[in-house]
C-alpha positions as a Python dict, from the first residue, in 0.01 Angstrom:
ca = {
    (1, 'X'): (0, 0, 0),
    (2, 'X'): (128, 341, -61),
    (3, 'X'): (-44, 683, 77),
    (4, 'X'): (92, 969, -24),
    (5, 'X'): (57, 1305, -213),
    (6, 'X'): (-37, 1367, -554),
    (7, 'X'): (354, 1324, -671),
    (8, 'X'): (373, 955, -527),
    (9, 'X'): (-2, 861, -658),
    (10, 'X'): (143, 1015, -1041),
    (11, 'X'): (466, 792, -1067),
    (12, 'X'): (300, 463, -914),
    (13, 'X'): (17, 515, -1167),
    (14, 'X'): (244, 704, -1382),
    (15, 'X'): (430, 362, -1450),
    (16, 'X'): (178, 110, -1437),
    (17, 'X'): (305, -5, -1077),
    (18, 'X'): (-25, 6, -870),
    (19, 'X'): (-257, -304, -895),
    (20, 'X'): (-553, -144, -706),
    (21, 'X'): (-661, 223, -618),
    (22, 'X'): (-862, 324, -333),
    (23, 'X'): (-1030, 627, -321),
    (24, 'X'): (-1234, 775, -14),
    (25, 'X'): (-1424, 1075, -126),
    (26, 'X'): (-1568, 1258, 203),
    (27, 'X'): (-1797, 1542, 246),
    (28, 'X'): (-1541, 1862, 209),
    (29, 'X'): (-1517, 2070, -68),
    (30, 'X'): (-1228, 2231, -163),
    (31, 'X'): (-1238, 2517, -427),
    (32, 'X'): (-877, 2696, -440),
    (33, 'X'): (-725, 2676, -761),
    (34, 'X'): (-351, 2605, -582),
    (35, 'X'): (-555, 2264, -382),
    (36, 'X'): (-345, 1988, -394),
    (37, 'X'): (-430, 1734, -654),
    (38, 'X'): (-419, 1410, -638),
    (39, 'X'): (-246, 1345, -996),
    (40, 'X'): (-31, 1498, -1212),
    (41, 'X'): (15, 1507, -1567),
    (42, 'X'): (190, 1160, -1698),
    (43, 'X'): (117, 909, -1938),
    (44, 'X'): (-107, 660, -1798),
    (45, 'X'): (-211, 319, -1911),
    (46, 'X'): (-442, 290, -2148),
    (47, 'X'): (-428, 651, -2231),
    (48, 'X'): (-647, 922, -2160),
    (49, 'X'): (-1033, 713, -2212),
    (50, 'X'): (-880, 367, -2052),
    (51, 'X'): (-1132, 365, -1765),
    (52, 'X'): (-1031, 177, -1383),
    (53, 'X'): (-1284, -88, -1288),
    (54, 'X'): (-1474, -75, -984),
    (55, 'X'): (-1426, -378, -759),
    (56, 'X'): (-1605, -261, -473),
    (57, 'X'): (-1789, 69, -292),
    (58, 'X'): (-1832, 95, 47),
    (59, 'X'): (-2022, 289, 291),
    (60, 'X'): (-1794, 364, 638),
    (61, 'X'): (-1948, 644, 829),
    (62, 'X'): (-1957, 968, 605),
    (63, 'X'): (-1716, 839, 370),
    (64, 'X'): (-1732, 588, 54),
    (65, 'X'): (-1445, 404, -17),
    (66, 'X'): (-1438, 274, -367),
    (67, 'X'): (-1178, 15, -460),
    (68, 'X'): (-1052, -24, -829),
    (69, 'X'): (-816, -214, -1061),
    (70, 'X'): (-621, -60, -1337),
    (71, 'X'): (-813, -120, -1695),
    (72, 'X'): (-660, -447, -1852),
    (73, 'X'): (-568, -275, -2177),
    (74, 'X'): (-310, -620, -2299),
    (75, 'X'): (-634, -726, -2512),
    (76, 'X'): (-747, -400, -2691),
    (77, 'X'): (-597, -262, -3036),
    (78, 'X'): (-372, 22, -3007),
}
Protein backbone atom coordinates (compact mmCIF):
# COMPACT_ATOMS: atom_id res chain seq x y z
CA UNK A 1 0.00 0.00 0.00
CA UNK A 2 1.28 3.41 -0.61
CA UNK A 3 -0.44 6.83 0.77
CA UNK A 4 0.92 9.69 -0.24
CA UNK A 5 0.57 13.05 -2.13
CA UNK A 6 -0.37 13.67 -5.54
CA UNK A 7 3.54 13.24 -6.71
CA UNK A 8 3.73 9.55 -5.27
CA UNK A 9 -0.02 8.61 -6.58
CA UNK A 10 1.43 10.15 -10.41
CA UNK A 11 4.66 7.92 -10.67
CA UNK A 12 3.00 4.63 -9.14
CA UNK A 13 0.17 5.15 -11.67
CA UNK A 14 2.44 7.04 -13.82
CA UNK A 15 4.30 3.62 -14.50
CA UNK A 16 1.78 1.10 -14.37
CA UNK A 17 3.05 -0.05 -10.77
CA UNK A 18 -0.25 0.06 -8.70
CA UNK A 19 -2.57 -3.04 -8.95
CA UNK A 20 -5.53 -1.44 -7.06
CA UNK A 21 -6.61 2.23 -6.18
CA UNK A 22 -8.62 3.24 -3.33
CA UNK A 23 -10.30 6.27 -3.21
CA UNK A 24 -12.34 7.75 -0.14
CA UNK A 25 -14.24 10.75 -1.26
CA UNK A 26 -15.68 12.58 2.03
CA UNK A 27 -17.97 15.42 2.46
CA UNK A 28 -15.41 18.62 2.09
CA UNK A 29 -15.17 20.70 -0.68
CA UNK A 30 -12.28 22.31 -1.63
CA UNK A 31 -12.38 25.17 -4.27
CA UNK A 32 -8.77 26.96 -4.40
CA UNK A 33 -7.25 26.76 -7.61
CA UNK A 34 -3.51 26.05 -5.82
CA UNK A 35 -5.55 22.64 -3.82
CA UNK A 36 -3.45 19.88 -3.94
CA UNK A 37 -4.30 17.34 -6.54
CA UNK A 38 -4.19 14.10 -6.38
CA UNK A 39 -2.46 13.45 -9.96
CA UNK A 40 -0.31 14.98 -12.12
CA UNK A 41 0.15 15.07 -15.67
CA UNK A 42 1.90 11.60 -16.98
CA UNK A 43 1.17 9.09 -19.38
CA UNK A 44 -1.07 6.60 -17.98
CA UNK A 45 -2.11 3.19 -19.11
CA UNK A 46 -4.42 2.90 -21.48
CA UNK A 47 -4.28 6.51 -22.31
CA UNK A 48 -6.47 9.22 -21.60
CA UNK A 49 -10.33 7.13 -22.12
CA UNK A 50 -8.80 3.67 -20.52
CA UNK A 51 -11.32 3.65 -17.65
CA UNK A 52 -10.31 1.77 -13.83
CA UNK A 53 -12.84 -0.88 -12.88
CA UNK A 54 -14.74 -0.75 -9.84
CA UNK A 55 -14.26 -3.78 -7.59
CA UNK A 56 -16.05 -2.61 -4.73
CA UNK A 57 -17.89 0.69 -2.92
CA UNK A 58 -18.32 0.95 0.47
CA UNK A 59 -20.22 2.89 2.91
CA UNK A 60 -17.94 3.64 6.38
CA UNK A 61 -19.48 6.44 8.29
CA UNK A 62 -19.57 9.68 6.05
CA UNK A 63 -17.16 8.39 3.70
CA UNK A 64 -17.32 5.88 0.54
CA UNK A 65 -14.45 4.04 -0.17
CA UNK A 66 -14.38 2.74 -3.67
CA UNK A 67 -11.78 0.15 -4.60
CA UNK A 68 -10.52 -0.24 -8.29
CA UNK A 69 -8.16 -2.14 -10.61
CA UNK A 70 -6.21 -0.60 -13.37
CA UNK A 71 -8.13 -1.20 -16.95
CA UNK A 72 -6.60 -4.47 -18.52
CA UNK A 73 -5.68 -2.75 -21.77
CA UNK A 74 -3.10 -6.20 -22.99
CA UNK A 75 -6.34 -7.26 -25.12
CA UNK A 76 -7.47 -4.00 -26.91
CA UNK A 77 -5.97 -2.62 -30.36
CA UNK A 78 -3.72 0.22 -30.07
Amino acid sequence: MVEGGGTIHTQFLGQACADELQLVIAPLLVGQSDAVRMLGPAHYLGGPSARLRLLETRQIGDVVLLRYAPKDVSTETR
